[in-house]
Structure formats: C-alpha cells, structure tokens
C-alpha positions in Angstrom: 223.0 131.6 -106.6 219.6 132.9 -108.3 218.0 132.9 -105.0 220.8 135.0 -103.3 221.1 137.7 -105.7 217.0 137.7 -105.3 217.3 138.1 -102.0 219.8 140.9 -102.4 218.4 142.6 -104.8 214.9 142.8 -102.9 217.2 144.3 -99.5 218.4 146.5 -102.4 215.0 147.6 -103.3 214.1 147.9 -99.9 216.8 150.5 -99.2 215.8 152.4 -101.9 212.0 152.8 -101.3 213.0 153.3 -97.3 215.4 156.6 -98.6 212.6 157.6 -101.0 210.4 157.5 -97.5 207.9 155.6 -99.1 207.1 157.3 -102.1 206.6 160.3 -100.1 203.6 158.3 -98.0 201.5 161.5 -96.7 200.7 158.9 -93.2 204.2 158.7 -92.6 205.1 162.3 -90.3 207.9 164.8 -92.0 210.0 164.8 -88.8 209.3 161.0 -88.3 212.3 160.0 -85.8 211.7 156.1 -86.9 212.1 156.8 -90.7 215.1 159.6 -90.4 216.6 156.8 -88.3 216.4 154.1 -90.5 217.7 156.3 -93.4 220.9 157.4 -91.4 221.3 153.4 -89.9 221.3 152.2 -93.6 223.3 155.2 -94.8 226.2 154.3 -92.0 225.8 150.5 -93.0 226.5 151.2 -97.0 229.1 153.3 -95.9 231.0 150.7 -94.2 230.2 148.5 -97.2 231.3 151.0 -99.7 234.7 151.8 -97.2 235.3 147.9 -97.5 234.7 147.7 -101.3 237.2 150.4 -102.0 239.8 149.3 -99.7 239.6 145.9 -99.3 237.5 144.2 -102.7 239.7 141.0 -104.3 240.5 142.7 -108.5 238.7 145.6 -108.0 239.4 147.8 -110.8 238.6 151.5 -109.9 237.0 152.8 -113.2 237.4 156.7 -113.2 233.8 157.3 -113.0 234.0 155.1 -109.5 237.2 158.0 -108.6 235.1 161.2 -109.5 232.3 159.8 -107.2 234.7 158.9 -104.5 235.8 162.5 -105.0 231.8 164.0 -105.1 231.4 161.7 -101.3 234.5 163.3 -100.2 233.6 166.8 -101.3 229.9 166.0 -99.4 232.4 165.1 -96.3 234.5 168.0 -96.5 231.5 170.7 -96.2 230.9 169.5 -92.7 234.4 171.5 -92.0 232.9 174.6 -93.5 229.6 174.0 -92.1 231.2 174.1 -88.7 233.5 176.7 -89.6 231.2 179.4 -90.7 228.1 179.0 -89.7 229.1 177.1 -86.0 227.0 174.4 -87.6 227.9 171.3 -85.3 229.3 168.2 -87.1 227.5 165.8 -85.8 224.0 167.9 -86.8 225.9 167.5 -90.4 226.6 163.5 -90.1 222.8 163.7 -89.5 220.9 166.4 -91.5 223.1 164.5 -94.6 221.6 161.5 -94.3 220.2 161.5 -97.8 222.8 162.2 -99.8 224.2 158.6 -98.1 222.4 156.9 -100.9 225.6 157.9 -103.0 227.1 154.9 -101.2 224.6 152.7 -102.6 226.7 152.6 -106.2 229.9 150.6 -103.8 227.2 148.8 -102.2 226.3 147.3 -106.0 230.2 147.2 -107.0 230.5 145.0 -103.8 227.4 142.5 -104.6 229.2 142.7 -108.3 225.7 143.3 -109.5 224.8 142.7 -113.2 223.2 145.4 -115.8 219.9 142.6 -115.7 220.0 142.2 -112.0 220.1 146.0 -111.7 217.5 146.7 -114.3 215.6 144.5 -112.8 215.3 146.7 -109.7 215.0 149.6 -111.9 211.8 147.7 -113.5 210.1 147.1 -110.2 210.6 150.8 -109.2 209.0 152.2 -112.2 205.9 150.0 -112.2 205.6 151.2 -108.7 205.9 154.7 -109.6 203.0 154.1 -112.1 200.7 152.5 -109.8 201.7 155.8 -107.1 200.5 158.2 -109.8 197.4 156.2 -110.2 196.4 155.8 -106.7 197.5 159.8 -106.4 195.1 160.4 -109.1 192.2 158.5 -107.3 192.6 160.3 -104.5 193.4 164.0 -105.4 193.5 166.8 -103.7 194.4 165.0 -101.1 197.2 162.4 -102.8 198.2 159.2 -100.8 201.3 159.7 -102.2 202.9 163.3 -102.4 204.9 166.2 -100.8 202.8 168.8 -103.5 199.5 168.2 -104.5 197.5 171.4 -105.7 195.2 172.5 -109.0 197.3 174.7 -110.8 197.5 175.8 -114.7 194.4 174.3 -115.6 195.2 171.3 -114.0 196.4 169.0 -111.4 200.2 168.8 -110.1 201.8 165.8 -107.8 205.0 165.4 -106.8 206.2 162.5 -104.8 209.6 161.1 -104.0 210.7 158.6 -106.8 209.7 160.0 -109.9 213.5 159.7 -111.4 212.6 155.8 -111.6 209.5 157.4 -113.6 211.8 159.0 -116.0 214.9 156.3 -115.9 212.5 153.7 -116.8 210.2 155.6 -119.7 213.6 155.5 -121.3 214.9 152.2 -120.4 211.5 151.0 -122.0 211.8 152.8 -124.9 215.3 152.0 -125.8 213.7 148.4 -126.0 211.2 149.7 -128.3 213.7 151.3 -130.3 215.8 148.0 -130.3 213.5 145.0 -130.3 210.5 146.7 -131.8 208.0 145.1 -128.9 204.9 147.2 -128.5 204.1 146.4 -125.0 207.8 148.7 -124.4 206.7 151.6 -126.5 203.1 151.6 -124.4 204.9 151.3 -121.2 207.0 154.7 -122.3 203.7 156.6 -123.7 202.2 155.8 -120.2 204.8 157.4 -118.4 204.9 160.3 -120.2 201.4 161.1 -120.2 201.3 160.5 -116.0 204.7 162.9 -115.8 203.7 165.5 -117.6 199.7 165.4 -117.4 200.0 165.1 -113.4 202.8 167.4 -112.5 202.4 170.3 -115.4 206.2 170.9 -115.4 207.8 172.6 -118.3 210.9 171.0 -117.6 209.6 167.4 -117.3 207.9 168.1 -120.6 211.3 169.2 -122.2 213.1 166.4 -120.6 210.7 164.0 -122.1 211.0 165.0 -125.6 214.2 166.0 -125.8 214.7 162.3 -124.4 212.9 160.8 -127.3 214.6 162.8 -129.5 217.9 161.7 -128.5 216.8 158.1 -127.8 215.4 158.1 -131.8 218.7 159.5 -133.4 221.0 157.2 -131.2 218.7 154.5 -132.5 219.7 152.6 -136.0 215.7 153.2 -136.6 215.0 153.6 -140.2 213.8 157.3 -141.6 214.3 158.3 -138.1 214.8 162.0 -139.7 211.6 161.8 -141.4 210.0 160.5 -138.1 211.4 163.4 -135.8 210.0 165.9 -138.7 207.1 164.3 -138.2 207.0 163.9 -134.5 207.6 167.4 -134.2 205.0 168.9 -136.7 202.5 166.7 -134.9 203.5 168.1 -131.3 203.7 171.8 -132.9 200.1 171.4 -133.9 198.5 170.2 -130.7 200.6 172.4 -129.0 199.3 175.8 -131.1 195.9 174.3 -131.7 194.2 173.0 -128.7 194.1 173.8 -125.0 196.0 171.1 -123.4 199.2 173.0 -123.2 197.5 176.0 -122.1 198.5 176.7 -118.3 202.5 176.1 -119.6 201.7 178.7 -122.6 200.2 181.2 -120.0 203.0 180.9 -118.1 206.0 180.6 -121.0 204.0 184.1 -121.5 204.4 185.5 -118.6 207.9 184.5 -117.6 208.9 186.4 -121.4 207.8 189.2 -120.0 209.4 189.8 -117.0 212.6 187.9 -117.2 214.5 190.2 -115.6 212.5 190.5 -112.8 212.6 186.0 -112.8 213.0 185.5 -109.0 215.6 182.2 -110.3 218.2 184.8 -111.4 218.0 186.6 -108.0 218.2 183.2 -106.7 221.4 182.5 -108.6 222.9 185.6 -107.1 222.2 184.7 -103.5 223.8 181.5 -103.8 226.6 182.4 -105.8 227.8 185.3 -103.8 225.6 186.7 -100.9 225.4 183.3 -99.3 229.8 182.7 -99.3 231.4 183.0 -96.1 235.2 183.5 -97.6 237.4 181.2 -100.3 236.6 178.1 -98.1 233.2 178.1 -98.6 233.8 178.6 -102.5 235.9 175.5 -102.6 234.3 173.2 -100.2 230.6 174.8 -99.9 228.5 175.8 -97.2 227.2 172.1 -96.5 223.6 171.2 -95.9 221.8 172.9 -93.8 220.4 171.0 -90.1 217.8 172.0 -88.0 218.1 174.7 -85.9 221.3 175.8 -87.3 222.5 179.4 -88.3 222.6 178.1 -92.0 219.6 176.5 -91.9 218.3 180.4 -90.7 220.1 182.6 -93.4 218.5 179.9 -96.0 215.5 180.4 -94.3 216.3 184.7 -94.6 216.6 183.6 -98.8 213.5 181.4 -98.8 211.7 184.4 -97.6 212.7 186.0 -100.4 211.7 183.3 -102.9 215.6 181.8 -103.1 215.2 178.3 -103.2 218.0 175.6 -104.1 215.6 173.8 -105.6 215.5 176.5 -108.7 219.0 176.5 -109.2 220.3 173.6 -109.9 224.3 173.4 -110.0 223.9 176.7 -107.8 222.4 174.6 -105.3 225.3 171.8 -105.8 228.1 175.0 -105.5 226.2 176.1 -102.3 226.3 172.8 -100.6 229.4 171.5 -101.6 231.8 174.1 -103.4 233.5 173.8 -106.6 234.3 170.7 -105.8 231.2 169.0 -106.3 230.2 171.3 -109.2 233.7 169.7 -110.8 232.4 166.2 -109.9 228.8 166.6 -111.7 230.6 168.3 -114.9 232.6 165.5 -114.9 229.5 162.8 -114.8 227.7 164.4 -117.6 230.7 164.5 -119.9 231.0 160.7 -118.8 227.3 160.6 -119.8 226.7 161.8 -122.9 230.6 161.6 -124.8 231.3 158.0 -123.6 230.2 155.4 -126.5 227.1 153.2 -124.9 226.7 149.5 -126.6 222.9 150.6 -127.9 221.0 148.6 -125.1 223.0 151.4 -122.6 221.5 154.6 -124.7 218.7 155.3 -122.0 221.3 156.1 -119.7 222.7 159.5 -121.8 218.7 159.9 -122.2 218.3 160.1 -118.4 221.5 162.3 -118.1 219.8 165.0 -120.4 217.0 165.2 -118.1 219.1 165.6 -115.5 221.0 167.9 -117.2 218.6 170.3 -118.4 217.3 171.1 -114.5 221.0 172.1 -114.2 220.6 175.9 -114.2 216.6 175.9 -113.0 216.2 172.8 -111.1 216.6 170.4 -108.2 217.1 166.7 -109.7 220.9 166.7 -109.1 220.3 166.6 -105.3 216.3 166.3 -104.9 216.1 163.2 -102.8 213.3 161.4 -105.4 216.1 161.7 -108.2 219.4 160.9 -106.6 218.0 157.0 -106.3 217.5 156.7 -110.0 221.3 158.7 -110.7 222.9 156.7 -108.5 221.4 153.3 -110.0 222.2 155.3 -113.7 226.0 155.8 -112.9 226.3 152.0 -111.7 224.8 151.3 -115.1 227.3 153.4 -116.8 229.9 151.7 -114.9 228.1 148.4 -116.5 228.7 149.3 -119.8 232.6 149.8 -119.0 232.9 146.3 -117.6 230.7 145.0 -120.9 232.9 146.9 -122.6 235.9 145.3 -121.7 234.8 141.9 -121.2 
C-alpha cells in the first residue's frame, strides 16, 4: 500500500509540475501545442475522475467546502454560455483556452485517491524544495533566467517570476508552523530562506506584505510564549531596517510615488473597465464574460484594455467577476470565510496563513487565478478539507 500511494502521489506531482509548464521553463515555446495538449488531456482525465468521485464514490461525505467548489467549476462551465453569447466566442475555443483552470479538478482527484494530510504535504514538501532550487538556478543565470515568464532589473534590483511560486509561499508557512510547534531549527531556516528568495528576487510589495503579515498571524495562532513581546520586537527590528538602510529602497521610491498620484493609479481605472465597461448585459454580471481564447472578439476588447494598462492581473476579484460573474466572486468569499473563521487543529494554521496571502492580492492582484498559484490553492483547500475529516474522526 506504501508503494501505491508513492506511485500516486509522484503521477500527482507530475500533474502538477506539467500544469505549472515546468516551472515556467524559458526552452519550452509559449504556444507549445505538445504542452497545451498535455494540460487539456490531464484536465479532461481529472475531470472524469472528479465526475466519478462526486457521483459514484462508496461514503463520500460532501463537506460544504467540496459544494462551494463544485459550484466555483460550474460557474467556470457556465461562462462558456456567455462567452458564446456575447462575444460569439466559440465553445469549444472555451473547453480549450480554459484548460488551466482544470486543475480545480485536482482537489476530487485527491478526495478520490482518499489522500492523507502527510501524503499531501508530502507533495507540498517536494514542490517547495523545487521552487528553491528554481530561484537559485534563476539567480545563476540572470538576466536571462532558466526559469521565468519575467526577468528584468528593476528598483534597485532583480525581479523573477516563474510559475509555482504559491508552493514557495504554502510551504514557507507549512515550515514555519513546525517551527512554531516543534521548535526544530532546520523548519525556521527553511522559512527564512524562502522569504529572503521571494521577496529579495521578485521586489513585490505585496509578497513582502503577504510574508509578514503571515508570520504575524502564524505567531499569534501559535501557543508561543511572549509572542506579544516578540511581534513588538519583530516589528521595531523590521521598522529600523526598513527606515535606516537601503535595502527597501526601490519599494520606498515607489510606495512614494504611488501616494502621490493615487488617483491617477492606472489599477482603479482598471477596476472600472472590468466592473462596468467590459459587461455585455445582466448575463454577463451573473455568469461573467469567460476567459478569453485566441483569436476571439474577447480576447480583442481585452487586448483594447491591455492597451490601456487594464490588466486582470491588477485586479484581483475584478478579474474573478470578469471571468466568471458573481458567481465565482460568491464562491471565493465563501473559501476565505472557510479559511480564516473555521477553527484549524494547530498543525493546520499555515493554511489561514496561505489564505491571507491570497487574500490580500484580492483587490490589486492575480494569485486567485494566476496559473503558478491556483496549484498550491487547490492543494490548500484539500488540506482544509483534511482538517474537517481530522476533525471528525
């Protein structure tokens, strides 16, 4: 039996590295018809998996976070209607410009292997050290990263981006929470390392607020001793190098900046198209626009936005209302609330740490749909769904 769920959880691993396309490997072509392939192949195969768990699964109890996502898929499903409907956006362009979002099916795919919170972890584990090692190897060979889909010098410094960095961020936590519970130095290095690599090699505000703000969280959920003293002290520390030294100084330029002419902020604009500009009529408010294929007349009034400097990708839930309506904006409030107001057994408490991360790109960011995050929120809703069964075991 240990060799099985080996086997299953390295197909499982597999999947996951084939739908983050490798890390974002710069060999492998953007339009590569073998990889978009394989991703819609595996897609259509957890599908039928996830169709059979639901429907057919021997004592399968249907936990309401498994009913909301059900209802997310189905809202994803429903905007190919829309798509079609309003922007003559063929259907079967939607089943295949989609073909990311198909890693939702991967949570049924665990519920039907009746994976454990150690067998999943474990994946989770193996994903992160790989993440390390990508940042290291992007590191080597900056500017031109092995590993990336944005590489450039920017604010006094260097910034890469590759698919997969939510295992980055999932796991810093994960590895913390040990720290926090078994007091093993090894766990607290392993977090320290991933911070430094997120926020000294991508310069992002909001990965530097997600990682304190994580800690933050992580230490008062913790039954650490003087934690309030710690966080005083933690935060006087930060404060200082923050004020005093230069290694914050691209963000402070640009904190600056953005002050200054926030009403001019190109994300509020962006907000506006999305919100309103971009809706065809009520159906489109309820069920979104859907995703935009190649070719298509959405995928050319995004373009008209893009032009503009409207991008999904600085909206956040926007984006999630643009794509898929109120509907899936009801289905992500809904996991959130699940996250952070459901009571975790203490070894679950990186999960609502992960969640605020994701939460906080809500209104400027992309990790609720960007394809190197939805992986790692798909693995952290499982997990979630772990503690429930622990729970009533």
């Amino acid at each position: 039996m240990v060799k099985a769920n080996f086997f299953l959880e390295g197909i499982t691993l597999i999947t996951i590295i084939i739908f983050l396309q490798f890390f974002s490997f710069t060999k492998i072509p953007d339009d590569s018809t073998v990889l978009s392939a394989a991703v819609f192949g595996l897609g259509v195969l957890m599908l039928i998996i996830a169709l059979i768990t639901i429907l057919f699964k021997n004592g399968l109890v249907l936990f309401t976070i498994d009913q909301f996502l059900i209802f997310f898929i189905i809202s994803i499903f429903l905007s190919f209607l829309t798509a079609y409907a309003y922007w003559d956006q063929p259907i079967v362009a939607s089943l295949l410009s989609y073909r990311l979002f198909y890693i939702y099916f991967l949570y049924f795919v665990f519920v039907y292997l009746d994976f454990s919170r150690i067998e999943t972890e474990r994946i989770l584990i193996v994903l992160f050290f790989f993440t390390l090692i990508i940042f290291l190897i992007n590191y080597k060979t900056f500017p031109d990263s092995l590993f990336s889909l944005r590489s450039e010098e920017r604010r006094d410094g260097m910034t890469v981006f590759f698919y997969g960095q939510g295992f980055t961020f999932l796991g810093a936590f994960y590895f913390l929470n040990r720290y926090l519970n078994n007091k093993k130095f090894f766990d607290l290095l392993f977090f320290l390392i991933a911070a430094i690599f997120l926020f000294f090699l991508t310069q992002s505000r909001m990965i530097l607020m997600g990682i304190f703000l994580g800690f933050f969280l992580l230490l008062f959920l913790s039954k650490i001793k003087y934690k309030f003293y710690l966080s005083a002290l933690v935060l006087i520390l930060v404060g200082s190098v923050y004020l005093a030294t230069d290694l914050f100084k691209g963000i402070k330029e640009q904190n600056i900046e953005q002050a200054q002419f926030y009403t001019e902020d190109v994300r509020v604009n962006a907000h506006e198209f999305f919100f309103f500009t971009l809706q065809g009529s009520w159906p489109t408010v309820i069920f979104g626009n859907g995703y935009p294929a190649r070719g298509s007349k959405l995928e050319q009034i995004t373009y008209y936005g893009q032009d503009n400097g409207f991008y999904t990708s600085d909206v956040g839930l926007t984006g999630i209302f643009s794509f898929f309506g109120i509907l899936g904006v009801i289905a992500w409030l809904y996991f959130f609330y699940v996250a952070f107001f459901t009571k975790f057994d203490e070894e679950f408490n990186y999960l609502k740490a992960y969640s605020l991360c994701v939460f906080i790109t809500a209104a400027t960011g992309y990790s609720l749909f960007d394809p190197g995050y939805m992986p790692a929120t798909v693995m952290a809703l499982y997990l979630i769904r772990c503690n429930k069964v622990q729970e009533m075991a």
